[in-house]
C-alpha positions, 0 to 999 in steps of 0.5 A: 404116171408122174407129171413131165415138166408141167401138169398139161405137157405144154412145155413138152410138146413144145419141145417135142414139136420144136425138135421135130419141126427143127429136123426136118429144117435141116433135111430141106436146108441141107438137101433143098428136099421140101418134098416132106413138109407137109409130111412132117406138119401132119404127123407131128400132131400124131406124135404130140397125141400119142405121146402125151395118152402115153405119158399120161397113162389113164387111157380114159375113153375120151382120150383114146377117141380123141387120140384116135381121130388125131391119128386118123386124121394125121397120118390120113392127110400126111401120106396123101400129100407126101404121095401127091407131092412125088407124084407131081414134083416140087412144091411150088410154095418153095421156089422163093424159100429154096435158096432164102435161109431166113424164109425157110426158117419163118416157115418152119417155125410158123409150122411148129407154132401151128401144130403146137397150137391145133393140137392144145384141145387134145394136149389137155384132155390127155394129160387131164385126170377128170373122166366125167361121163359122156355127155352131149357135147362130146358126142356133138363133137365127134359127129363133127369130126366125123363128117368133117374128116369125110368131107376132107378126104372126099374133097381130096380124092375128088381133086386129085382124080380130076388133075390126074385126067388128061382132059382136065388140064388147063381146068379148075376143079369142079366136080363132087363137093367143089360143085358146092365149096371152092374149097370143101377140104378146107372146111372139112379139115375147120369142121373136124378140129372144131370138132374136137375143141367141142369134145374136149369142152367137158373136161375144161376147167378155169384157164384151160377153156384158153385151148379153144385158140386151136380151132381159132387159131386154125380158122383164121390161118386158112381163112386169111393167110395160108388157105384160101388167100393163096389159092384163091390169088392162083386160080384168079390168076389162071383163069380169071379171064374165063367166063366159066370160072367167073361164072363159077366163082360168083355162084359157090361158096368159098367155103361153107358147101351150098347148092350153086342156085342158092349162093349165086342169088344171095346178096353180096354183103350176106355173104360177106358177113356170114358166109367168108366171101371176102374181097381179098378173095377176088382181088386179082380178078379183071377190073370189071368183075372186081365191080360186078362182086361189089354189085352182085347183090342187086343183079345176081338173076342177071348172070350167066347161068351153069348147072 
């Protein structure tokens, strides 16, 4: 089909997620209904990925799979929070954006700017007219997808069936993979949007190789702003005067899945450098634990010690 204001759709689905972004801004001004953002963010990728296989029209084997994942992963994450969030209520994150106007809207078009952004590796395979034969690294990418999307969804699951118990309440999330990840689903959710930058690397020419600021984008937005910081400064605040959750803390990973034995006795700069353990994570600990993290490398077989 013909080119729709530009060659790669950029400027349309700009638009596009401008617009749809925008509506449901109005429905939470209008409303004070925030029940639905999440919603809204996840399915936004899956109409910029349908609509631009559709407009495009070449229906190359790439596309399709990659048009797939985004629609997999989409409306998988977007129905599961929309159910959570009226199983369990308001969304906290609102409570200061509720009656702020101007802070509603910086969240909304922070929103627009991240879809619009993840969503470039797939925008530009599909409005591409190159189909070179499947090789190594679409392959590679669609491993990585696959078992990021299973560890997201796994990670979820796990999480929301551990708060649904009653003999639960009060505790932090420890079972399944957040034995080995204090946010597993985080690094499902990177894993998976590297994934799919890997898979589109055989179709990038020249400027388009730019698209990989998706997944970079994506890393750093949950390494420090809206992922982990945020979840981490809760659960310090909740429980940073339990042992167990101390002791949790220094023995799994941020981020990155790996046996408690094996992180708990790595040093602390090695973790920092290669492993995401950094000290905006643990800054509303206790005083004294805040010293034990900057000292943790030469007295990690001194802790106390957990399954």
């Amino acid at each position: 089909m013909a080119t729709v204001i530009d060659s790669h759709f950029l400027t349309l689905t700009a638009i596009v997620t401008i617009a749809y972004q925008l509506l449901f801004f109005v429905i939470t001004a209008l409303l004070k209904f925030d029940k639905v953002t999440d919603f809204a963010g996840s399915t936004n990728f899956v109409i910029v990925a349908i609509l631009t296989l559709v407009l495009k029209g070449s229906w190359h084997f790439r596309q399709i799979i990659l048009t797939l994942f985004v629609v997999l992963w989409g409306l998988r994450l977007g129905l599961f929070l929309l159910l959570r969030i009226l199983q369990w209520g308001e969304d906290r994150r609102f409570d200061e954006m509720r009656n702020n106007l101007g802070k509603l809207a910086v969240f909304w078009i922070f929103q627009a700017v991240w879809v619009w952004t993840v969503s470039l590796p797939v925008t530009v395979v599909n409005a591409s007219d190159g189909n070179p034969i499947i090789q190594a690294a679409d392959i590679i990418g669609w491993f990585m997808w696959a078992v990021g999307f299973i560890i997201e969804g796994s990670a979820d699951q796990q999480k929301l069936h551990f708060k649904k118990s009653s003999e639960n309440r009060g505790k932090w999330c420890n079972v399944g993979l957040w034995k080995y990840s204090r946010h597993p689903n985080y690094f499902g959710e990177i894993l998976l949007w590297w994934g799919i930058f890997v898979a589109s690397t055989p179709i990038l020419k020249n400027a388009e190789w730019l698209v990989i600021i998706g997944p970079i984008f994506l890393t750093l937005l949950l390494l420090f702003i809206s992922g982990l910081p945020l979840l981490e400064e809760s659960a310090d605040k909740k429980f940073g005067n339990v042992d167990g959750y101390r002791v949790y803390k220094r023995r799994t990973s941020p981020l990155i899945p790996l046996p408690p034995a094996v992180y708990g006795n790595l040093p602390a700069w090695f973790k920092s450098a290669f492993l995401f353990e950094f000290p905006l994570y643990s800054r509303n600990l206790p005083q004294e634990e805040l010293s034990w993290c900057r000292t943790s490398g030469r007295k990690n077989g001194d802790a106390l010690k957990i399954g």
